[in-house]
N, C-alpha and C positions, 0 to 999 in steps of 0.2 A: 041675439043671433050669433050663433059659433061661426068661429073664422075657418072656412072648409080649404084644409092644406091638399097639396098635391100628394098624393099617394108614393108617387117614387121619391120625393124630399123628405117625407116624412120616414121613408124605410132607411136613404140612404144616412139623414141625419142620427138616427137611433142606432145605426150599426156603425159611425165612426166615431160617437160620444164611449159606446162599450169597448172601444181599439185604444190599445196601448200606442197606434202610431199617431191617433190626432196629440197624446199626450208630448210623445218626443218629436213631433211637428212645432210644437209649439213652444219646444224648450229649444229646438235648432234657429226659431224664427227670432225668440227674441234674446238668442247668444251674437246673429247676424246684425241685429240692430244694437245691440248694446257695443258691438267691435266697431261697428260706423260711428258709433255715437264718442266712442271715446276717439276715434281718430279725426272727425270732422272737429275735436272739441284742440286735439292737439294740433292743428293744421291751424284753425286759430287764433290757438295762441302762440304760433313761433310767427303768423302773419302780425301780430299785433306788438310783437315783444320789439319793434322797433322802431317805437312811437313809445315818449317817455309817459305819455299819459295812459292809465290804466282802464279808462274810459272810452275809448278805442277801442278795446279788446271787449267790453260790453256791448259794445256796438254792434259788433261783429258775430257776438252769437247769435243774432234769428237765423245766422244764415246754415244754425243746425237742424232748421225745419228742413226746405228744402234737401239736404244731406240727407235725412231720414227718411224721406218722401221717395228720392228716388231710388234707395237701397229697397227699399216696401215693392215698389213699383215694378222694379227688376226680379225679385220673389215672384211675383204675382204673376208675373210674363211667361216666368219660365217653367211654373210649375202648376198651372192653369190646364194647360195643354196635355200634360201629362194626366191629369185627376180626370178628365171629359174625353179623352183620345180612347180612353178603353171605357167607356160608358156601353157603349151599342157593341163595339167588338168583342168584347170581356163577355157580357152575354150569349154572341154566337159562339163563342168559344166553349162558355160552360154548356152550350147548349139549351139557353133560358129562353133565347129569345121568340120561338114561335111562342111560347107560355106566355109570353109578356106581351106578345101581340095579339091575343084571344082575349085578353083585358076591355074592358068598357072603355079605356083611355083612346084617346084618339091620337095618332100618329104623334101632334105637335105636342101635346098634353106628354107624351111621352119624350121627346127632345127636350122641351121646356123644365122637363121636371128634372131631368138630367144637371142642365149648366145649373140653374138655380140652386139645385144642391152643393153644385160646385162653388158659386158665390157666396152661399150664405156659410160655406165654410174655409174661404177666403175672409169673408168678415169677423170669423172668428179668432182672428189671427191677427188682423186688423186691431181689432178689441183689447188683444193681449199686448198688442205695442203700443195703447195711450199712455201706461206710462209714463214712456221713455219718450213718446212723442211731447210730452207735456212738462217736457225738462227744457224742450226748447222757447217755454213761453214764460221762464218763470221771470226773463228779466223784461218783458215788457216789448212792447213795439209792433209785436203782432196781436190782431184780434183770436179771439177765439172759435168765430165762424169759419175760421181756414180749416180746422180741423173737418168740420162741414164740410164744405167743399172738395178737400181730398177725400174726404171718404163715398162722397158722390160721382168723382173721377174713379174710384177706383173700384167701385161696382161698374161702371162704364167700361173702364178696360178688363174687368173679369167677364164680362157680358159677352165682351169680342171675342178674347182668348176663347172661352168658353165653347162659342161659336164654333170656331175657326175646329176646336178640336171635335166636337159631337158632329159636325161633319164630314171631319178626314174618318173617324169612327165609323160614320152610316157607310161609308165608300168602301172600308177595310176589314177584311173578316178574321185577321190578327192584330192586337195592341201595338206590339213593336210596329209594327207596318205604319198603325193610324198615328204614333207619335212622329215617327220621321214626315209621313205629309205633312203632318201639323207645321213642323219646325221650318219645313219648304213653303208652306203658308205664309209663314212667318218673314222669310224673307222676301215674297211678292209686296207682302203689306208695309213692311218697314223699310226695306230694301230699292225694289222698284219701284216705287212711285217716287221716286228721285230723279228716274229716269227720262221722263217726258223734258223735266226742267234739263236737264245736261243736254240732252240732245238737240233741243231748243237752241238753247245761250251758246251752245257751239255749232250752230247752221247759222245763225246772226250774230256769229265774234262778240258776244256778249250786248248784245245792242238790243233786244227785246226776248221779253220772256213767255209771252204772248200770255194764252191763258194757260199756259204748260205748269202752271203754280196751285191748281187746281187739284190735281191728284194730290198734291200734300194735306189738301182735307181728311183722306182716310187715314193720314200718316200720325199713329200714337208720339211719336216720337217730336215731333212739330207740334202735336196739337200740347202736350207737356212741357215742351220750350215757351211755348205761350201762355200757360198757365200761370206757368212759376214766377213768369216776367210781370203778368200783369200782379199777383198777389205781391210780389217781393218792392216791384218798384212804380206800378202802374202803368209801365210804358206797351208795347206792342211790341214783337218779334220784329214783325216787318214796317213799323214806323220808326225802328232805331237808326243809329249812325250805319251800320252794317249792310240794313236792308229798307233803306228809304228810297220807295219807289215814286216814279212820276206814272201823268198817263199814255206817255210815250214810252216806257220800258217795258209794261206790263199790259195786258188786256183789259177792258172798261170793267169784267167782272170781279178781277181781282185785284186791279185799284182800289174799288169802293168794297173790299172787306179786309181790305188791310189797314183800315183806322179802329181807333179804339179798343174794344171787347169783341168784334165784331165776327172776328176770325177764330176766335175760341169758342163761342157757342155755334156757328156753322159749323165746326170742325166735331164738335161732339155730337150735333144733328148725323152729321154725315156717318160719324164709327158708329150712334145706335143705328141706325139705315142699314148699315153694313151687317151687321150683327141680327137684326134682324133676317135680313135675305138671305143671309149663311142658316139660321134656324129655320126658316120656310123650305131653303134644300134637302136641310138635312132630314125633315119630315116629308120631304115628299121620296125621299131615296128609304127611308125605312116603311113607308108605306106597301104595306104587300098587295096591292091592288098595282100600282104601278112596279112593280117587281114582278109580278105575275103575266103583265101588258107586254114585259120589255122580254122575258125566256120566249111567248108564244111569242114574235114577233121573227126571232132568232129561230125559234123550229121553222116556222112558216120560211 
């Protein structure tokens, strides 16, 4: 049985394989990570060079995984949005897009094919830094299913990103336009859901947080502090010295998800959930049935 690919994945993928920009995408990707890579390596070892034991400073390198993960990470955030923001507007522009909507595809078949394209050549990028990601295992102490794992967070936050941009696109009938929503997306998602907890801890002088620690589920940035915490040293974000809560500070729902792993796989339920509902929008906004609903609506 043939594996039946998505029509717009399969065009977009064979027209950036024939571009000379995936080529220098991929020599700027891993120039970025080879700079990380020697400065997390010299950071180090002037941390280590003051401890007469040389064994110290072994010690010290896994923590060039991490160093590398989140230099990838920060890549992947920032230029997600751009690759998927002119998906749907770059069409109405060239003026593709009624053509591409007289297609057999159906609206979401058409969104979906979009980020997908976009991930899977995020992964190709991904690909081109093992490597360099594989310099930080040579001395031991880390498993090699982390590389796993990151690479399964980071189809999860290409998924978002993704998201986040083929929707500000279906909204925007210019590129420039659908990148700047994008990046104003971007501060609701990373940005304000901080918000609930400040305004909280400051109506109660810091004395309960109620469930205001809730919205940090959608929060990439939290659900990565947690990530990196439970691989690197096993512990929890919010069961450290920092952020050990009782059930008096916080609310009964997010007491009992701030033990163990518990809070990291909720939190990546919650961004695919998110990610999702951003692609169900954005196929319902490029649907010409409901575009067509919404002009007669406005004549009437």
């Amino acid at each position: 049985m043939r594996l039946k690919w998505n029509p717009i994945v399969k065009k977009d993928l064979q027209v950036t394989a024939r571009s000379m920009r995936l080529s220098w995408g991929l020599f700027a990707y891993e120039a970025v990570l080879t700079m990380t890579f020697l400065m997390a390596l010299s950071m180090i070892q002037r941390a280590g060079s003051s401890y007469y034991s040389t064994s110290n400073v072994y010690s010290r390198l896994i923590y060039l995984f991490p160093a590398l993960c989140v230099a990838q990470v920060c890549i992947v955030a920032l230029i997600v949005p751009i690759i998927t923001a002119s998906a749907i507007s770059g069409e109405k522009e060239r003026q593709t897009f009624d053509i591409m909507l007289t297609t057999c595809m159906s609206p979401f078949s058409i969104v979906l094919g979009k980020v997908m394209s976009a991930v899977l050549r995020i992964l190709f990028f991904v690909a081109a830094g093992m490597p360099i990601m594989a310099l930080a295992f040579v001395v031991g102490g880390l498993s090699w299913s982390y590389l796993l794992y990151f690479v399964l967070t980071i189809i999860l936050l290409s998924l978002l990103s993704g998201s986040i941009g083929i929707l500000c696109s279906a909204l925007c009938r210019r590129s420039i336009t659908a990148v700047i929503l994008s990046y104003a997306f971007y501060f609701v998602v990373y940005i304000l859901t901080f918000f609930p907890m400040v305004i909280r801890l400051f109506i109660t002088q810091g004395d309960n947080g109620g469930e205001s620690l809730l919205f940090l589920l959608f929060n990439p940035i939290i659900f990565y502090e947690e990530f990196f915490m439970q691989l690197m040293s096993g512990e929890s974000l919010f069961g450290g010295e920092a952020f050990r809560f009782s059930l008096d500070e916080v609310g009964f729902v997010t007491y009992h998800l701030a033990h163990g792993k518990v809070w990291m796989f909720v939190s990546a339920g919650c961004i695919f959930l998110l990610s999702v509902l951003l692609l169900l929008a954005a196929a319902w906004k490029v649907n010409p049935m409901h575009s067509s609903s919404g002009r007669k609506r406005k004549k009437g």
